[in-house]
N, C-alpha and C positions, 0 to 999 in steps of 0.2 A: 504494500500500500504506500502512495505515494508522502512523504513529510508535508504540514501545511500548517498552519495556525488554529486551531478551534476553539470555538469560542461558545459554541452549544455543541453536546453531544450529536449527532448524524448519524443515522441507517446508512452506511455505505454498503455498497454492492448486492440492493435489492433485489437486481434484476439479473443477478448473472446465474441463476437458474441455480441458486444453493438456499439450502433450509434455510429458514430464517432465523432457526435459534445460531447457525454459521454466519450469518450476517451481523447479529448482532451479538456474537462474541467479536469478530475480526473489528464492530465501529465500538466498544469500548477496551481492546485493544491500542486501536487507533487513538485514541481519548487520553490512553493511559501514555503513548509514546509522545504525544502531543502535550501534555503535562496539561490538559485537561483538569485530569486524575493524576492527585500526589497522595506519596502515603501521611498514611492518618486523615484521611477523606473518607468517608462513608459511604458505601452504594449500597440503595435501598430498591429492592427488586420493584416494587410500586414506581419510584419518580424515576427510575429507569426507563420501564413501559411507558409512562407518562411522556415521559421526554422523544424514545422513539418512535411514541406512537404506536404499538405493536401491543398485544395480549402479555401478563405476565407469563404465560408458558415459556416462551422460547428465551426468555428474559433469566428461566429459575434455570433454564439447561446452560445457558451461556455462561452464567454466575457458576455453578457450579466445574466450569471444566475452569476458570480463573481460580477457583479455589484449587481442584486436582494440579495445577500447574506452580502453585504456592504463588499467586500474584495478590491475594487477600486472603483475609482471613477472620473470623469469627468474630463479632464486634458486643461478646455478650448478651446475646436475646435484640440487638438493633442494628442488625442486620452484618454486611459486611463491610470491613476496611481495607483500602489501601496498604500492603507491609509494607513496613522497611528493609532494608537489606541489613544483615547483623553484618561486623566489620569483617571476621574469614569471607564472608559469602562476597564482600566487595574485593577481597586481594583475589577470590577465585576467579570473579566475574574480569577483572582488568588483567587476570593475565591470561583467559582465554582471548579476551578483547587485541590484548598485543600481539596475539599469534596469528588471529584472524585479519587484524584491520591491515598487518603485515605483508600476508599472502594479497590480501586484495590492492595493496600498494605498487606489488611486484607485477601483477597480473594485468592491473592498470598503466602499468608502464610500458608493457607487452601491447594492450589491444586498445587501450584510448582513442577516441576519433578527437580531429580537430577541435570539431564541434563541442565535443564533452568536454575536452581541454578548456576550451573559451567559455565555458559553464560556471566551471571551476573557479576562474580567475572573477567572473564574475562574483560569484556567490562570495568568495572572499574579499572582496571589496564591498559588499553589501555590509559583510559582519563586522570589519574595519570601520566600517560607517555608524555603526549602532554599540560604538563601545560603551554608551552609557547607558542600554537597556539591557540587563541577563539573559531575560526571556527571549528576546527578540535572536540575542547572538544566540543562544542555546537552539531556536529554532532552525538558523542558516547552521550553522554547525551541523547540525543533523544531515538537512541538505546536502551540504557539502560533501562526509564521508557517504553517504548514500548514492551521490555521484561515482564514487569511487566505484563502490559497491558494482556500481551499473556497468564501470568501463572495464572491471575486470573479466565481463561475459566467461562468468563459471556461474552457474544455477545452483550447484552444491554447497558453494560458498556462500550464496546470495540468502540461502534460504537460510545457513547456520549462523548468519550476523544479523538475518529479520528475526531469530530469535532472541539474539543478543540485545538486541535493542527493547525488548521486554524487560529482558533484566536491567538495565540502563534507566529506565521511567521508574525501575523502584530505588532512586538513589537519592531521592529526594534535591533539595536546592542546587543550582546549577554552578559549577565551579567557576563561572564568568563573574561572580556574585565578591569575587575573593583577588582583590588588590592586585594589579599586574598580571593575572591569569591572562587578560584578554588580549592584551599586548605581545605575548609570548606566543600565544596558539595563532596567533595572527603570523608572527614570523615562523613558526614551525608548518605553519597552513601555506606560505609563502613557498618552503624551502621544497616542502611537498607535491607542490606544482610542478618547480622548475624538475626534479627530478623526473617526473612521468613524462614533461612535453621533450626532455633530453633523453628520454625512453632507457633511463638507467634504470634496470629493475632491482639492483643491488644496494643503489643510495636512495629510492623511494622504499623499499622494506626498513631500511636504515633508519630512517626519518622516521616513518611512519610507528615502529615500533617504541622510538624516544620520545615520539609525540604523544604513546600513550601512559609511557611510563612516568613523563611529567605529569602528566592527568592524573596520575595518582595520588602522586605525592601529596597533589594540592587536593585531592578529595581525600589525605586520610586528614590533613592539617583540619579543611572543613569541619569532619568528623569531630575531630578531636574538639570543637566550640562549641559543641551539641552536647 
């Protein structure tokens, strides 16, 4: 599903001839990668239905495979919450993250078009532009490595970082939020360019992999204010 801003939850993909309780797992999903939905937010199977418009049925099946998938959980008899990620599940979650975004760095470097190049350079100048909003840079940031995602044309890959990205929406406040992060990811977002359009696949996995190992750093500092 494509990154976008949302600002009311949405039925996406009513029409592509899937259940509807599959519809409307993938648009609070979407809600949740969108930071709609943070944790310690409440979803309430009623103003869910309400909001999509849809029967609570397909509503209690959706809720429930978010539960089987550990993305909520129990909110004592008022319904369900948003988790959190405990701090193991966050070093788990960034160093599958650095293996992944790695390979897609490398594979990008390999199949990128022009086109996706000149994407790229855009959406990074977008987020250079909104250093003083989190949310806004946390949205092109998404963008941006989701571009990647696209030029690295591997489907196998595509699909185990669209999972990733689940786990990503439960980490609650965005590390753009945190003094000179923005500044940094901006030059590491730079240097990661110039790599893929010089089709080195050896200095864009380079990059890519310290790009997400700073990201760490400064999400466990975050952590650690909480």
């Amino acid at each position: 599903m494509p990154s976008q801003a949302l600002n009311e939850l949405e039925l996406v993909d009513r029409d592509a001839g899937i259940p509807l309780s599959e519809a409307v797992f993938r648009s609070l999903c979407q809600a949740l990668r969108a930071g709609l939905y943070r944790p310690g937010d409440r979803l309430r199977e009623e103003d869910v239905a309400q909001r999509l418009k849809v029967s609570r049925t397909p509503v209690r099946e959706a809720l429930g495979r978010l539960l089987a998938k550990g993305f909520v959980e129990p909110a004592g008899g008022r319904g369900l919450i948003v988790r959190s990620l405990g701090p193991a599940e966050v070093l788990e979650l960034y160093a599958m993250r650095e293996i992944l975004e790695g390979a897609a760095a490398r594979l990008a470097a390999q199949h990128a078009s022009q086109p996706e190049i000149d994407a790229l350079i855009d959406l990074e100048q977008s987020f250079e532009a909104h250093t003083n909003d989190p949310a806004e840079m946390a949205r092109l940031n998404r963008a941006f490595h989701e571009m990647i995602f696209r030029s690295a044309r591997n489907r196998y890959l595509d699909s185990a970082l669209q999972e990733l990205q689940d786990g990503i929406a439960l980490l609650g406040a965005t590390t753009f939020s945190v003094a000179a992060r923005p500044s940094t990811a901006a030059q590491e977002h730079r240097a990661l360019i110039d790599a893929i359009a010089a089709r080195d696949a050896d200095r864009a996995e380079k990059i890519a992999r310290s790009h997400i190992q700073e990201a760490l750093r400064v999400r466990l500092r975050l952590l650690q204010q909480h």
